[in-house]
C-alpha positions, 0 to 999 in steps of 0.5 A, spaced: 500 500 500 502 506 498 502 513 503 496 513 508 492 519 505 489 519 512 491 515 518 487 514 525 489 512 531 486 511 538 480 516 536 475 517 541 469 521 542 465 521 548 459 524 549 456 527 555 450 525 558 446 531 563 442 529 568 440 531 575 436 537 578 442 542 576 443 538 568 450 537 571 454 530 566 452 525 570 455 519 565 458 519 557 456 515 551 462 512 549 460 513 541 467 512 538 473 507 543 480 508 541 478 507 533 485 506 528 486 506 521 489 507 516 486 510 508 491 510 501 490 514 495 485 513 491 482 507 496 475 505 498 474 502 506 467 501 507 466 502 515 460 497 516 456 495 522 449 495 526 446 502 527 449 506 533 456 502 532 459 510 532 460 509 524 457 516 523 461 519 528 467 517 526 466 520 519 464 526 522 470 527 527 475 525 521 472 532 518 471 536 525 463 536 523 464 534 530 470 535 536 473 529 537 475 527 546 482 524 543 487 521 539 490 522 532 487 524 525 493 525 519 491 527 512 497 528 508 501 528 513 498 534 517 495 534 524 487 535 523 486 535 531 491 541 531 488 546 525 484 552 527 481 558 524 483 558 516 487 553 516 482 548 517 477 552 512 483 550 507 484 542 510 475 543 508 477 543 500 480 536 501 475 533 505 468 533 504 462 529 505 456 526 502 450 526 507 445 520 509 438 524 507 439 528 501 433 532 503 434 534 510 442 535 507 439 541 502 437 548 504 430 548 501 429 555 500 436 555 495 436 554 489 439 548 487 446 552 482 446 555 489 447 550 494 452 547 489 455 554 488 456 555 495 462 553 497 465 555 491 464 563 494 466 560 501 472 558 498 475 564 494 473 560 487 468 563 484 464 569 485 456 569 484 453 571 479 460 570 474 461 566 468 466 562 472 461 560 477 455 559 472 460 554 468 462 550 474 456 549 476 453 546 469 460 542 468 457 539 476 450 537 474 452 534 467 458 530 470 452 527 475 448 526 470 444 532 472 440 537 466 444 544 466 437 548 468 436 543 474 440 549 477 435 554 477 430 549 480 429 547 488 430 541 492 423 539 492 423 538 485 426 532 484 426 526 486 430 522 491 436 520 486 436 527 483 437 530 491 442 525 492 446 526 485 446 534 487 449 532 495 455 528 490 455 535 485 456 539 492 461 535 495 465 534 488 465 543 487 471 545 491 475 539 489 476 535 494 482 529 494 477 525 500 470 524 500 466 521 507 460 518 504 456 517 510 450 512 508 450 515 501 446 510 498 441 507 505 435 512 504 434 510 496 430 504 492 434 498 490 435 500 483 437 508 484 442 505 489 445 501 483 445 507 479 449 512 484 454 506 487 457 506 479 456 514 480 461 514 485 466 509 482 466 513 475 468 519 479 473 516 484 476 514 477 475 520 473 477 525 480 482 520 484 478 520 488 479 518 495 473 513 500 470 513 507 464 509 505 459 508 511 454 503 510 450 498 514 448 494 508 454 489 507 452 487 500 453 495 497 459 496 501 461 489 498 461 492 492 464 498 491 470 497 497 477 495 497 477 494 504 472 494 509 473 495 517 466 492 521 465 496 528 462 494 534 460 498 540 465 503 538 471 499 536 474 496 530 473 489 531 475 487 524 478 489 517 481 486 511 481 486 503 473 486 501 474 479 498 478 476 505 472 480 509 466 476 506 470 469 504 473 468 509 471 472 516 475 471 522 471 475 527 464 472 530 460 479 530 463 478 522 460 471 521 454 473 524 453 479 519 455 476 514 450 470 515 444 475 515 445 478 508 441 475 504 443 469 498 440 472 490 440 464 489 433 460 493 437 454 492 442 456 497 443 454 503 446 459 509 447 457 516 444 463 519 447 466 526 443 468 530 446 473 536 443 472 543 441 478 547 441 486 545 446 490 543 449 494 550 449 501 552 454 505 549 454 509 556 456 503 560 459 498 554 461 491 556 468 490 559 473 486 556 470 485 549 465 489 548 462 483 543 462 478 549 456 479 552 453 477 546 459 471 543 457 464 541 464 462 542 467 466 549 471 463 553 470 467 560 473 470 564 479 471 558 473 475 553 469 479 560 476 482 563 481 483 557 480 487 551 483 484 545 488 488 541 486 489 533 492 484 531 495 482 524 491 475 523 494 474 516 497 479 511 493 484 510 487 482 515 487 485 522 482 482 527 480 484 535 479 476 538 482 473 542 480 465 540 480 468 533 488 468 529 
């Protein structure tokens, strides 16, 4: 693998949670528990794992949409915690992102030349109203596969799809070399959802785009990733190349996701594995493995008392188990 474009060590975000008569922090929720990673140029990782593993927030910590309580995040070589002010509006054009909804995420009160415009104001390139900025922003919705007078419309007037391909034009404006794709793709139909994964790769080639691709659907992160990482709780549990991942899984929580995607062939049969218990409090998580609790595999009192390290298993195939190697 080439130079990491983005490395992640050992970040954690926790959350406080306020309680009592006087509203004073009584507890935190650990979201994000020591994650660690690392992304090369022109790479896609697909960050997956069950709703409220703390996938969101690591994309939005890496960004600084939200502060992270510790650890480190490099992006070319620069300490993305430590910028403040203007030279953390500039680190903005090489990281963008594309948002979940693609309604919630647009001002429906502008038009949509617009919001794709928007940053090209905010970042110097373009003034509005300038041939410069009305040629940007046609050269935007054609390369997405939008009509050049959809600029004068608003949000509402298109459909989800259309919604999602304008937050891709916006996203693509000022340039950027990393793209955080927070569930892109998990609020559209089956079918629109093929069309803007090809999207996606047709720009990551044309652009040399860069991918932080977060997901909870394994079949689309299957196909569009690299490598893919599988959180747990706020923690790593697993990460290998896409085909490893998914022909050979080595963590349990793996196994047992992969056992729930669905087979387009009904003559097939698949052991499903069905995990015991629900998922634990984020505000008090397990200790030990965080995954113990719910393990079909756990020796005690080695998985309840022993947090085990993300290691090496195989090349390029990194696993947080102790009874797994």
């Amino acid at each position: 693998m080439s130079e990491a474009l983005l490395r992640i060590k050992d970040l954690v975000k926790r959350f406080p949670v306020k309680g009592g008569v006087f509203g004073g922090v009584v507890d935190h929720v650990h979201a994000v528990d020591g994650v660690s990673f690392e992304l090369a140029p022109g790479e896609t990782l697909g960050l997956v794992g069950e709703s409220g593993c703390g996938k969101s927030t690591t994309g939005r910590c890496i960004l600084r949409l939200i502060e992270p309580t510790g650890g480190e995040i490099w992006f070319e070589g620069k300490d993305v915690t430590a910028l403040e002010g203007e030279a953390l509006r500039r680190l903005s054009r090489d990281m963008q992102i594309i948002f979940q909804d693609p309604y919630a995420s647009l001002n429906p009160r502008m038009t949509v030349g617009a919001i794709i415009g928007e940053a090209l104001i905010i970042h110097g390139l373009a003034k509005p109203g300038s041939k410069q900025f009305d040629d940007r922003v046609v050269q935007l919705l054609e390369t997405v596969g939008l009509h050049p007078d959809h600029r004068r419309r608003y949000p509402h007037e298109f459909s989800g799809g259309q919604r999602q391909r304008i937050g891709i034009a916006r996203a693509l404006a000022v340039s950027p070399k990393l793209i955080v794709c927070d569930e892109p793709v998990s609020a559209l139909d089956v079918s629109i959802q093929a069309q803007v994964i090809n999207l996606l790769e047709d720009l990551q080639q044309q652009f040399s785009l860069t991918y932080l691709f977060i997901a909870h659907d394994l079949s689309v992160v299957e196909h569009i990733s690299n490598r893919v990482a599988v959180m747990y709780l706020g923690r790593i549990v697993e990460i290998a190349t896409s085909k490893d991942l998914y022909t050979k899984p080595k963590h349990p929580y793996t196994e047992a996701l992969l056992s729930a995607v669905p087979i387009p062939d009904p003559t097939m049969a698949r052991k499903r594995i069905v995990l015991e218990g629900d998922v634990p409090s984020p505000i008090r998580p397990p200790t030990g493995c965080h995954f113990h609790t719910r393990c079909p595999i756990r020796e005690l009192p080695l998985c309840s008392t022993q947090s085990p390290p993300l290691k090496q298993s195989a090349d390029g195939h990194w696993v947080a188990c102790h009874l797994r190697t």
